[in-house]
mmCIF file of the N, C-alpha and C atoms, coordinates in Angstrom:
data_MODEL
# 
_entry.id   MODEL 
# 
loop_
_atom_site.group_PDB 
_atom_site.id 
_atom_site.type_symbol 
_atom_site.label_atom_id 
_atom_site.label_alt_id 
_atom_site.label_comp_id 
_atom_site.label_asym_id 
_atom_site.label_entity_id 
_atom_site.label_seq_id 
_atom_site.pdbx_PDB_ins_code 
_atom_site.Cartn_x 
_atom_site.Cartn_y 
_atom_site.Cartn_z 
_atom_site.occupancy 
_atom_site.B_iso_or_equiv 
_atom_site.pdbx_formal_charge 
_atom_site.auth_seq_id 
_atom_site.auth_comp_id 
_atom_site.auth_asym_id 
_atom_site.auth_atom_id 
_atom_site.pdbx_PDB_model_num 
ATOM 1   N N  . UNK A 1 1  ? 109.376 85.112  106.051 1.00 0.00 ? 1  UNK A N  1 
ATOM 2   C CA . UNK A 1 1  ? 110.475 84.838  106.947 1.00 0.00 ? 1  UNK A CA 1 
ATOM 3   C C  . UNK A 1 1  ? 110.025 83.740  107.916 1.00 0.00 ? 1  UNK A C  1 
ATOM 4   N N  . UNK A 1 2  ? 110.607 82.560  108.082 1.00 0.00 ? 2  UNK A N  1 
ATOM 5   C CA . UNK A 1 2  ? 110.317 81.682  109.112 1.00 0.00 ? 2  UNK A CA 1 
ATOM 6   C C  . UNK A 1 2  ? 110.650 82.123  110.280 1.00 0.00 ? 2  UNK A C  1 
ATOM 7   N N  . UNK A 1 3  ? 109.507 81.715  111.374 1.00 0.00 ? 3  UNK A N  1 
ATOM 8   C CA . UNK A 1 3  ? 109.380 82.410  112.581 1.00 0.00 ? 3  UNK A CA 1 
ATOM 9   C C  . UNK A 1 3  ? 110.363 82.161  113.164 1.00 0.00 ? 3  UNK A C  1 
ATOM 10  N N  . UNK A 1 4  ? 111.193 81.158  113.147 1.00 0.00 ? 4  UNK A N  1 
ATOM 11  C CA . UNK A 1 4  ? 112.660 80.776  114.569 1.00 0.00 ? 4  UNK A CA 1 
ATOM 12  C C  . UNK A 1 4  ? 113.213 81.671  113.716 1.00 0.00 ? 4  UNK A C  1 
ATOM 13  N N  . UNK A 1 5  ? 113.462 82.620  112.129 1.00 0.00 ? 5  UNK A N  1 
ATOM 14  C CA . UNK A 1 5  ? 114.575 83.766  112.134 1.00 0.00 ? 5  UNK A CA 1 
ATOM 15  C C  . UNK A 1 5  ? 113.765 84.739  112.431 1.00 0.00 ? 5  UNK A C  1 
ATOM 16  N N  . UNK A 1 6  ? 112.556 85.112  112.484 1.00 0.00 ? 6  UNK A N  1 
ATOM 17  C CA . UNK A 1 6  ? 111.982 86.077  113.315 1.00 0.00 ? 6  UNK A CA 1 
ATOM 18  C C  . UNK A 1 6  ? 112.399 86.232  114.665 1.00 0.00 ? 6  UNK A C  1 
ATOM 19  N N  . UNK A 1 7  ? 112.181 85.323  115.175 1.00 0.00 ? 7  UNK A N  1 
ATOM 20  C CA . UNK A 1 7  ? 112.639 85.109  116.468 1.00 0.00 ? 7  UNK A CA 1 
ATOM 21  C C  . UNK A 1 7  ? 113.429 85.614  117.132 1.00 0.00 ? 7  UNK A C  1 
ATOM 22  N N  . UNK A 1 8  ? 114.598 85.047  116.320 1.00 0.00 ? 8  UNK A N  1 
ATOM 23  C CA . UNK A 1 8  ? 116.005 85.517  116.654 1.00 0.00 ? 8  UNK A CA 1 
ATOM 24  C C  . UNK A 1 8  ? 116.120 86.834  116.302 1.00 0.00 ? 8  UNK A C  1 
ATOM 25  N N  . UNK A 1 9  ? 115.629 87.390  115.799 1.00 0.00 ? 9  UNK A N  1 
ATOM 26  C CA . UNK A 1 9  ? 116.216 88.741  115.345 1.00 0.00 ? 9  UNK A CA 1 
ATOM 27  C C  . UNK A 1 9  ? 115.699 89.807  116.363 1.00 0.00 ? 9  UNK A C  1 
ATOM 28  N N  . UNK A 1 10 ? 114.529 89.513  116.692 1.00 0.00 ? 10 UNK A N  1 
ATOM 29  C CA . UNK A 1 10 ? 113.618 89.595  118.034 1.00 0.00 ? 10 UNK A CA 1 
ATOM 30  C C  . UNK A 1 10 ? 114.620 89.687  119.120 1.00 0.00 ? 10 UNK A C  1 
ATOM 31  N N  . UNK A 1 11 ? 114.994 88.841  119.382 1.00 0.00 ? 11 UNK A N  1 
ATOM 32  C CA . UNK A 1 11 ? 115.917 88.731  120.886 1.00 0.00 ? 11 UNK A CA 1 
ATOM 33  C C  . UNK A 1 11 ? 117.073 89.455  120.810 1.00 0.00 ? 11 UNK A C  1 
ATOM 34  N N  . UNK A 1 12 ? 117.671 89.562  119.370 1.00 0.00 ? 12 UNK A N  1 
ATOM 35  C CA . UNK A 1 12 ? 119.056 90.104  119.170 1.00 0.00 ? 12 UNK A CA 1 
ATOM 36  C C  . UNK A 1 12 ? 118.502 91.563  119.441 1.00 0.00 ? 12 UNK A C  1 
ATOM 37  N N  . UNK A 1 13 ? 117.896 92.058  118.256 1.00 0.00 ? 13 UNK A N  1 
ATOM 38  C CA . UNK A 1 13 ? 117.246 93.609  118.564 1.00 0.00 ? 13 UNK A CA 1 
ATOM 39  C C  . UNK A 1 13 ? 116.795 94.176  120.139 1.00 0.00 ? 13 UNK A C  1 
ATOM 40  N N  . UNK A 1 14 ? 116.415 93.244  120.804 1.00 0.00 ? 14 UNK A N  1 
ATOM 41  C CA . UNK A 1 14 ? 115.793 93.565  122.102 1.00 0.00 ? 14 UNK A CA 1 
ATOM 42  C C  . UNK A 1 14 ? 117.295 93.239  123.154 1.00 0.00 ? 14 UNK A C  1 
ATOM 43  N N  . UNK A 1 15 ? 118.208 92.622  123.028 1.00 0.00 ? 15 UNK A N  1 
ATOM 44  C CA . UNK A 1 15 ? 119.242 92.389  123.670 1.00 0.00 ? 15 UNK A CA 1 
ATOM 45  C C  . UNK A 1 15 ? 120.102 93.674  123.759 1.00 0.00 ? 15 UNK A C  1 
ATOM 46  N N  . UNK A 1 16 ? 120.112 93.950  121.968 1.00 0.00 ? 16 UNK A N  1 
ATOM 47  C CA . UNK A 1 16 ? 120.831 95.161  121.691 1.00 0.00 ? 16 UNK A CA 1 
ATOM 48  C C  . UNK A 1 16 ? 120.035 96.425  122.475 1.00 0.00 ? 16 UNK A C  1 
ATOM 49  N N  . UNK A 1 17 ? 119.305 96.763  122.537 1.00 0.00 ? 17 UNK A N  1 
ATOM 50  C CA . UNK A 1 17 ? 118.037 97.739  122.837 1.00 0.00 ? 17 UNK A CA 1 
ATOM 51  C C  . UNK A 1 17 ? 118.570 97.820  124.331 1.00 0.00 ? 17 UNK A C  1 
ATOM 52  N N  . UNK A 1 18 ? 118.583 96.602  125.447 1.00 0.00 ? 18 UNK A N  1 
ATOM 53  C CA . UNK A 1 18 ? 119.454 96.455  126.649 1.00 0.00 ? 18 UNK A CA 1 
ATOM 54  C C  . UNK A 1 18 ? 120.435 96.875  126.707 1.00 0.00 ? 18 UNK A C  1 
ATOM 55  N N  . UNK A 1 19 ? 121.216 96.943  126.027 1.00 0.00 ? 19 UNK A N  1 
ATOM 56  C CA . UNK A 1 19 ? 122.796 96.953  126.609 1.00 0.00 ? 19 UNK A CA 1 
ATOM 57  C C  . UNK A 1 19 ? 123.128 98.500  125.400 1.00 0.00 ? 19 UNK A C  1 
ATOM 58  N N  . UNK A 1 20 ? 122.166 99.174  125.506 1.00 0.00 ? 20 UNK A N  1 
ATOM 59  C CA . UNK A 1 20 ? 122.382 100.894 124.540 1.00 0.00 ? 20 UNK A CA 1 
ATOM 60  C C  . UNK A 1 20 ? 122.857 100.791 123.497 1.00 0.00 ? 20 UNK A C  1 
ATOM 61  N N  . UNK A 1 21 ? 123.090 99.525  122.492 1.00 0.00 ? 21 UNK A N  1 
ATOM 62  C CA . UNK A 1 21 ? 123.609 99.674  121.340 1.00 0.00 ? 21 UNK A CA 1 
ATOM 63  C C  . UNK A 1 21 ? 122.413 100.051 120.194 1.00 0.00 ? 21 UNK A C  1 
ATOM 64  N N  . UNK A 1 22 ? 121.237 99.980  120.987 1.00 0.00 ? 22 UNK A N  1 
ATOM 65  C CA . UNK A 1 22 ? 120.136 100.061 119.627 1.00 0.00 ? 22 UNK A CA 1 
ATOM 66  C C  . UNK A 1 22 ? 119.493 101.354 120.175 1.00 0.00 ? 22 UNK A C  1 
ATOM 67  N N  . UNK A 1 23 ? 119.028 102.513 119.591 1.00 0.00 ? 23 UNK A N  1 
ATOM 68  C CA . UNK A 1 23 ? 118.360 103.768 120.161 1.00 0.00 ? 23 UNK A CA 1 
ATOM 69  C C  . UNK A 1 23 ? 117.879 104.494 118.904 1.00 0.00 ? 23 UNK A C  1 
ATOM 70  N N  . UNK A 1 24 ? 116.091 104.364 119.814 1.00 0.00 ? 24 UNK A N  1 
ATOM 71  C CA . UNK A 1 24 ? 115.392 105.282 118.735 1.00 0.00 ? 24 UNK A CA 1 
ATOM 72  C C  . UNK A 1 24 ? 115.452 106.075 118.075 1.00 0.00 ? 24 UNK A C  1 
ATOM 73  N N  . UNK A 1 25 ? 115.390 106.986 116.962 1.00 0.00 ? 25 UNK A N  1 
ATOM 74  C CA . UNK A 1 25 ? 115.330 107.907 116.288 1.00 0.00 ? 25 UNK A CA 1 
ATOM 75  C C  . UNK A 1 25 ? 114.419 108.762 116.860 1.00 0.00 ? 25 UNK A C  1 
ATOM 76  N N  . UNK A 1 26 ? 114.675 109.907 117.622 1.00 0.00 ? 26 UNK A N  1 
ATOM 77  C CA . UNK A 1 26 ? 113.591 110.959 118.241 1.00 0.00 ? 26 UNK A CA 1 
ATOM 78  C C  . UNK A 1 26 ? 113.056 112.061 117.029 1.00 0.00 ? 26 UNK A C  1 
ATOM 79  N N  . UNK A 1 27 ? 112.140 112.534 116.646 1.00 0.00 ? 27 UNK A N  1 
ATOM 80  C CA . UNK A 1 27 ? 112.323 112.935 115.205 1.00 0.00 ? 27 UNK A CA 1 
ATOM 81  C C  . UNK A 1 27 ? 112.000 114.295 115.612 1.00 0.00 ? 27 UNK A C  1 
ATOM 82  N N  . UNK A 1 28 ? 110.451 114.521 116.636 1.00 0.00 ? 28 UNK A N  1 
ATOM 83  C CA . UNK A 1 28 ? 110.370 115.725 116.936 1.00 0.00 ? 28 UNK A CA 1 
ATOM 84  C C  . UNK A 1 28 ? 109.109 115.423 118.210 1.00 0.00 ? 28 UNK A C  1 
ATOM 85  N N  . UNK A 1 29 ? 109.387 116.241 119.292 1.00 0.00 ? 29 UNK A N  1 
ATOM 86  C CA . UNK A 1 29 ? 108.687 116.039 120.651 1.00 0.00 ? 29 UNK A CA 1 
ATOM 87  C C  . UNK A 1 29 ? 107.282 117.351 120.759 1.00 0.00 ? 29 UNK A C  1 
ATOM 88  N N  . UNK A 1 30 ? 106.560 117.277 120.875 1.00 0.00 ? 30 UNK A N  1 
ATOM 89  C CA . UNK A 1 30 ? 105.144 117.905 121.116 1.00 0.00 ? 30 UNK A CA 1 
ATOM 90  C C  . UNK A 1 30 ? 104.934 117.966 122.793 1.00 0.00 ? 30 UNK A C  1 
ATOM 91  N N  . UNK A 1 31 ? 104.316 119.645 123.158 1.00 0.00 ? 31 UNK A N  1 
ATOM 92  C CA . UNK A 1 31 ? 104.229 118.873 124.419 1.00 0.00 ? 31 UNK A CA 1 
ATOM 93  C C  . UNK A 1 31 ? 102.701 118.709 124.464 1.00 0.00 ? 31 UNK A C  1 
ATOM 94  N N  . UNK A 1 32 ? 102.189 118.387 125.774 1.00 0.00 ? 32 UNK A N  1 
ATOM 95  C CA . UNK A 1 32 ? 101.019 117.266 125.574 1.00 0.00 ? 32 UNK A CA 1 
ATOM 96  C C  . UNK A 1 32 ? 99.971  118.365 125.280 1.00 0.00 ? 32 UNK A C  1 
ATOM 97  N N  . UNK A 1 33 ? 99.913  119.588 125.366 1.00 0.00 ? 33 UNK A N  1 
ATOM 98  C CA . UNK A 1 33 ? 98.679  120.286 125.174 1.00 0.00 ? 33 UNK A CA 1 
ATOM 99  C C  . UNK A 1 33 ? 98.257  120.395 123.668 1.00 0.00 ? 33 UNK A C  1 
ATOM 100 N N  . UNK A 1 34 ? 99.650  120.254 122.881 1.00 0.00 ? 34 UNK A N  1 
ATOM 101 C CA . UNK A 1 34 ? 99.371  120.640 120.737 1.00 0.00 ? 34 UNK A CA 1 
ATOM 102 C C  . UNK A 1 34 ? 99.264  118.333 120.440 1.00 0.00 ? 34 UNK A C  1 
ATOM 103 N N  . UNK A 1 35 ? 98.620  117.828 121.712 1.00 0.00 ? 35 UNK A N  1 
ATOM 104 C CA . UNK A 1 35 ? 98.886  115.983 121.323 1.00 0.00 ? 35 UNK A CA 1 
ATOM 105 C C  . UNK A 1 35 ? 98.096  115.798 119.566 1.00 0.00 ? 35 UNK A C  1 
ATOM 106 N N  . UNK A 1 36 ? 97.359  116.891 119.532 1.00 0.00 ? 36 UNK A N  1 
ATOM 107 C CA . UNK A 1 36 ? 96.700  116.931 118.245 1.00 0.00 ? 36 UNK A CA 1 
ATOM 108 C C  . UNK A 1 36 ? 97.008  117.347 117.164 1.00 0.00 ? 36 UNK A C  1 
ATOM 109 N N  . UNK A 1 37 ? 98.183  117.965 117.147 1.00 0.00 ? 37 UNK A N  1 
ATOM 110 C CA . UNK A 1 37 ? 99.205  118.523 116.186 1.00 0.00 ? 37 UNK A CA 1 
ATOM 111 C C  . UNK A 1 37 ? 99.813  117.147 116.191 1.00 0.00 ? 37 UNK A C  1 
ATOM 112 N N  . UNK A 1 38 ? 100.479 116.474 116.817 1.00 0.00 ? 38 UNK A N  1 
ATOM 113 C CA . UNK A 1 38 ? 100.967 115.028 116.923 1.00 0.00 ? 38 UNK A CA 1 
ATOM 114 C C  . UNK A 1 38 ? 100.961 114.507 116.162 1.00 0.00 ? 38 UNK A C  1 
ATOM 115 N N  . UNK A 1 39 ? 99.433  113.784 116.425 1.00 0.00 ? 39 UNK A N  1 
ATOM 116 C CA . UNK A 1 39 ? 98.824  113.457 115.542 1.00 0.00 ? 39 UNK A CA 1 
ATOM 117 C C  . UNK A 1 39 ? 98.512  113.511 114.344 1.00 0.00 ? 39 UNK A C  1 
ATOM 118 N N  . UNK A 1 40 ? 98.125  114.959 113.708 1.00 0.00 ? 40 UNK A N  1 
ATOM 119 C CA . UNK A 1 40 ? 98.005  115.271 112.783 1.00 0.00 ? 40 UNK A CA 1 
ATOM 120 C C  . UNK A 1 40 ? 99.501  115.107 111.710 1.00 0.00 ? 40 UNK A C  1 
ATOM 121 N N  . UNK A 1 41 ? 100.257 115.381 112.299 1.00 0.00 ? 41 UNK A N  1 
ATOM 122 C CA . UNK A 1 41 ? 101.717 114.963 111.907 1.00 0.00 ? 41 UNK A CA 1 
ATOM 123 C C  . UNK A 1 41 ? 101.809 113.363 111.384 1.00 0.00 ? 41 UNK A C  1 
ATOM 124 N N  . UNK A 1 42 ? 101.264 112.869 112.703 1.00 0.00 ? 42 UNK A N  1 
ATOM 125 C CA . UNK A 1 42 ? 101.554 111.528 112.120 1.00 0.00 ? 42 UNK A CA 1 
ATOM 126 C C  . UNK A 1 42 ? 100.379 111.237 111.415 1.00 0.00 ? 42 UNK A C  1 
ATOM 127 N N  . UNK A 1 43 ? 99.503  111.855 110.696 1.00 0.00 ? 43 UNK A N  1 
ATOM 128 C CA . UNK A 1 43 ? 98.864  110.586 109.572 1.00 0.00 ? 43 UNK A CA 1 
ATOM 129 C C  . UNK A 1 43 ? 99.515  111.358 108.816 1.00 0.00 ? 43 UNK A C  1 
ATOM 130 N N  . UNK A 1 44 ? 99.603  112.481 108.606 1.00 0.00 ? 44 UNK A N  1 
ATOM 131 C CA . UNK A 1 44 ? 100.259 113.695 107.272 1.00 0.00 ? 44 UNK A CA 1 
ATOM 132 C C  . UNK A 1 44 ? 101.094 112.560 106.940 1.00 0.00 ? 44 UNK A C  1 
ATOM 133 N N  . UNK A 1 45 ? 101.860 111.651 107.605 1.00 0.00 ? 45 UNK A N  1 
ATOM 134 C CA . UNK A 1 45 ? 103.113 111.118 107.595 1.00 0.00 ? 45 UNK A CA 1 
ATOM 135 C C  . UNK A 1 45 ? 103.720 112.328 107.366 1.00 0.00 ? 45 UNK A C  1 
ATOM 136 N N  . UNK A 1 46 ? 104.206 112.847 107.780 1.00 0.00 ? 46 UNK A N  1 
ATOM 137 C CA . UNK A 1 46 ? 105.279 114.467 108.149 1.00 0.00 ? 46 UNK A CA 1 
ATOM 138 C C  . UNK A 1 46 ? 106.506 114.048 109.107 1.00 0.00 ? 46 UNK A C  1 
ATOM 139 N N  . UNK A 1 47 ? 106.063 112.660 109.574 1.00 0.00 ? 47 UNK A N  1 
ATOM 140 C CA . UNK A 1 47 ? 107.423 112.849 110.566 1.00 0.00 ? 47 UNK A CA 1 
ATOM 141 C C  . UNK A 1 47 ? 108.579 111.390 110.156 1.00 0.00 ? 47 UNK A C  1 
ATOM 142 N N  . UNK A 1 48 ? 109.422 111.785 110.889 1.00 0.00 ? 48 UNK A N  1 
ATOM 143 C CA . UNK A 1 48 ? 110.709 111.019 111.054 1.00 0.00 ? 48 UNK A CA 1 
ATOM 144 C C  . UNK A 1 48 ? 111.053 110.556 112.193 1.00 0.00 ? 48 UNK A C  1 
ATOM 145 N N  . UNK A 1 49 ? 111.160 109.253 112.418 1.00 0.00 ? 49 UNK A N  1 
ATOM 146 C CA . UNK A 1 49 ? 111.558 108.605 113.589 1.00 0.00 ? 49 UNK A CA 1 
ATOM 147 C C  . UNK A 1 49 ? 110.390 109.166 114.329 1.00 0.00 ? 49 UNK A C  1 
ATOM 148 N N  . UNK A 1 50 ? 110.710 108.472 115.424 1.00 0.00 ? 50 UNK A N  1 
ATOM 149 C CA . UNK A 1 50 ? 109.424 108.601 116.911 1.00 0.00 ? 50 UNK A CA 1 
ATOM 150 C C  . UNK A 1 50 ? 108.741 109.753 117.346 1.00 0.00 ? 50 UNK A C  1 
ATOM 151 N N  . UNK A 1 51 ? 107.883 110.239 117.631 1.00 0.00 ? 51 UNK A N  1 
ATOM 152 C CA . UNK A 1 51 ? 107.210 110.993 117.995 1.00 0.00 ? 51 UNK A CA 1 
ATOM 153 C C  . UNK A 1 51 ? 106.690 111.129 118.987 1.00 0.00 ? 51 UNK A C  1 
ATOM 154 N N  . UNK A 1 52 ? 107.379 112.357 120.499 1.00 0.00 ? 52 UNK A N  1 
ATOM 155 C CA . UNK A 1 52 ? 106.655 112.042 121.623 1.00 0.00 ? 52 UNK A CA 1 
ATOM 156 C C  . UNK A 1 52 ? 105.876 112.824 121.961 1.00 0.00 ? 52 UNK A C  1 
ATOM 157 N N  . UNK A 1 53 ? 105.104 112.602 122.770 1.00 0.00 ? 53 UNK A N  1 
ATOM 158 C CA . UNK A 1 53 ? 104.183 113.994 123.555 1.00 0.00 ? 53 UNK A CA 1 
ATOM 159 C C  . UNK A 1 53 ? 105.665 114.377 124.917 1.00 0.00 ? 53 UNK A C  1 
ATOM 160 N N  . UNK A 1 54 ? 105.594 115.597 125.569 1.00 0.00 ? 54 UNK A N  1 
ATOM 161 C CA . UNK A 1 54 ? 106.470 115.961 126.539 1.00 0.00 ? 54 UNK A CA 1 
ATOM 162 C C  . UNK A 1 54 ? 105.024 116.045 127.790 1.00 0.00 ? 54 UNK A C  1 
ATOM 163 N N  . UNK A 1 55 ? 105.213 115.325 128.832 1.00 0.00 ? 55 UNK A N  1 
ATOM 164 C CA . UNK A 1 55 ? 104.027 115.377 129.874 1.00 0.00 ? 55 UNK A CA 1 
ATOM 165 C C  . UNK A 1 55 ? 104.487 116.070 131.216 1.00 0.00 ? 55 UNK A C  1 
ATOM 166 N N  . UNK A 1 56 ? 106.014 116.871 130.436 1.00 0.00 ? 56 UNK A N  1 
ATOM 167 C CA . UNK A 1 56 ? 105.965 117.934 132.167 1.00 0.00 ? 56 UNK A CA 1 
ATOM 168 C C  . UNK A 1 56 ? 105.585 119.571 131.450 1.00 0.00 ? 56 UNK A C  1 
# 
């Protein structure tokens, strides 16, 4: 892909991302004490969409 359509797609995605039309896929939240279950999830590749730790 030539970088000026990289680019652009860059700014569009990140524009969109601004103005709430673009939003992550939350797949499943951990809270921070199992961060190693997390993990382990994510090399398993076991998960879907984003993966957070919860830090309250």
């Amino acid at each position: 892909m030539p970088p000026a359509r990289l680019r652009a797609y860059t700014e569009q995605a990140l524009a969109d991302a601004a103005a709430g039309r673009l939003r992550p896929l939350i797949g499943q939240r951990f809270p921070l004490d199992r961060a190693a279950d997390a993990h382990a999830a994510i090399e398993a590749r076991a998960t879907v969409g984003k993966t957070l730790l919860d830090v309250r």
